[in-house]
C-alpha positions as CSV (number, residue, x, y, z in Angstrom):
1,X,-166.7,-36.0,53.1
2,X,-164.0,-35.2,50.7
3,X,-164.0,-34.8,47.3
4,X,-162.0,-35.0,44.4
5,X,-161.5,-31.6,43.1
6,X,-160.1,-32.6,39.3
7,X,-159.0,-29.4,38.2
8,X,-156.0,-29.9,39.9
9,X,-155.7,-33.2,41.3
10,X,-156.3,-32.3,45.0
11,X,-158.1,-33.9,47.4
12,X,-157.7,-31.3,50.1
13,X,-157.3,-27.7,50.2
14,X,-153.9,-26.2,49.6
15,X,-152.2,-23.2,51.7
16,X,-148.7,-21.2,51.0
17,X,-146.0,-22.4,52.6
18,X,-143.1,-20.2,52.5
19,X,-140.6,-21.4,54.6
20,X,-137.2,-23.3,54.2
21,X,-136.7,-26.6,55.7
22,X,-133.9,-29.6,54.8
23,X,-134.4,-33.2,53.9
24,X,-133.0,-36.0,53.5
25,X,-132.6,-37.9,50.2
26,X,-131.9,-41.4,50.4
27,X,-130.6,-42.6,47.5
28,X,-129.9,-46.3,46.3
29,X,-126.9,-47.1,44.6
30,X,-124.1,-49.5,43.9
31,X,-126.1,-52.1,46.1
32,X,-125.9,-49.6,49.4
33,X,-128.1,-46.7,50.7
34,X,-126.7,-43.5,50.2
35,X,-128.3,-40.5,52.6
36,X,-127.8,-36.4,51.0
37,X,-128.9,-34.3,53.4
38,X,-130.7,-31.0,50.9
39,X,-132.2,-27.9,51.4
40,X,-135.8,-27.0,50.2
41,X,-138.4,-24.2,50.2
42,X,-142.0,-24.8,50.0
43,X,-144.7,-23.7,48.2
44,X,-147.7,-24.9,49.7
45,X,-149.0,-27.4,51.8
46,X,-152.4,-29.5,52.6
47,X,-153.2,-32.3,55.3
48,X,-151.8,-35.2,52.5
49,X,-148.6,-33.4,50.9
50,X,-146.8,-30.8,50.6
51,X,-145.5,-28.7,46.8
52,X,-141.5,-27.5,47.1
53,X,-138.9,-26.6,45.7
54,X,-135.6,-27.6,45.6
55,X,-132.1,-28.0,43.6
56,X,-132.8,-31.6,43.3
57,X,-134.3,-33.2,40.9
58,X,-136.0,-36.4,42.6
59,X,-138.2,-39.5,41.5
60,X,-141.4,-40.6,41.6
61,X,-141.9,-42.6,43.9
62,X,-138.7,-41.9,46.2
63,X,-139.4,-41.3,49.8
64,X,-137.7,-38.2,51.4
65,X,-137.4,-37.5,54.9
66,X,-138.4,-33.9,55.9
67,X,-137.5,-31.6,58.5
68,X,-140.0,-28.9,58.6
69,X,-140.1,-25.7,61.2
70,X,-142.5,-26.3,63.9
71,X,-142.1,-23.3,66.1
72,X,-144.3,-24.0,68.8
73,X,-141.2,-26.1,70.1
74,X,-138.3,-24.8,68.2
75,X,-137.3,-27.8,66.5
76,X,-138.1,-29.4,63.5
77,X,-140.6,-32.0,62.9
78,X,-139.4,-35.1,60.9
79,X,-142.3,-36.3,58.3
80,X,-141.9,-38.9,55.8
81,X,-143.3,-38.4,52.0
82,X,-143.1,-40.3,48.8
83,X,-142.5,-38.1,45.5
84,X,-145.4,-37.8,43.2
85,X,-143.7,-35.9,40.6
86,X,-141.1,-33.6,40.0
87,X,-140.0,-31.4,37.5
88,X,-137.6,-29.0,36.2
89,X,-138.4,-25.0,36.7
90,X,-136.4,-22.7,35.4
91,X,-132.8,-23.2,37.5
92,X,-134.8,-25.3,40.6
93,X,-137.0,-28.2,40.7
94,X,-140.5,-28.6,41.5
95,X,-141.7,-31.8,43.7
96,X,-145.1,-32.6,44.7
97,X,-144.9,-34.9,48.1
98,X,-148.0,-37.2,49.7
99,X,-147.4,-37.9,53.4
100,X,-146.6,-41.3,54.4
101,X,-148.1,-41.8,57.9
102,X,-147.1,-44.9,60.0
103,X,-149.8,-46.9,61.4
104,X,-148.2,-47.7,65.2
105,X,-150.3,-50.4,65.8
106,X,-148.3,-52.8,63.6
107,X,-145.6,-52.6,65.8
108,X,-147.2,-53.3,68.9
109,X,-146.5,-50.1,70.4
110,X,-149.2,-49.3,73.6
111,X,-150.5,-45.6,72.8
């Protein structure tokens, strides 16, 4: 069972995650999508989200498209996550991210 740890919002543990990976910023305006492609370094990560760090400063409740390392197959692994916050630090910006996981079922996909 998990519980809410309320000292600092978590519901799981957090690990460091050092490592750089890009990610896509998809960005509505004048009426048409508008994809950035940025770089980022994060600073730690859990089973629901991941902290980073970035030049950008993004918006709650954007959804980004990461590329992090997975080096078990030398590629990177595209996740999904919606912003939770983000502020400034110093001459970067710091973003908290929750996963977004896609349920395949609704799209009658045979797993």
């Amino acid at each position: 069972m998990t519980t809410f740890n309320e000292e600092n919002n978590r519901l799981k543990l957090r690990n460091p995650f050092n490592h750089s990976f890009s990610f896509d910023l998809i960005d509505i305006e004048l009426g048409y999508l508008k994809n950035v492609n940025c770089a980022g370094v994060g600073v730690d990560i859990s089973e629901t989200g991941l902290g980073m760090a970035s030049n950008h400063a993004l918006k709650k409740a954007q959804v980004v498209k990461l590329y992090l390392p997975f080096y078990e197959k030398d590629m990177p692994l595209p996740v999904f996550a919606e912003v939770m916050w983000s502020r400034a630090d110093n001459s970067y910006f710091r973003t908290g991210l929750k996963f977004l996981y896609l349920n395949v079922t609704n799209f009658g996909l045979d797993l």
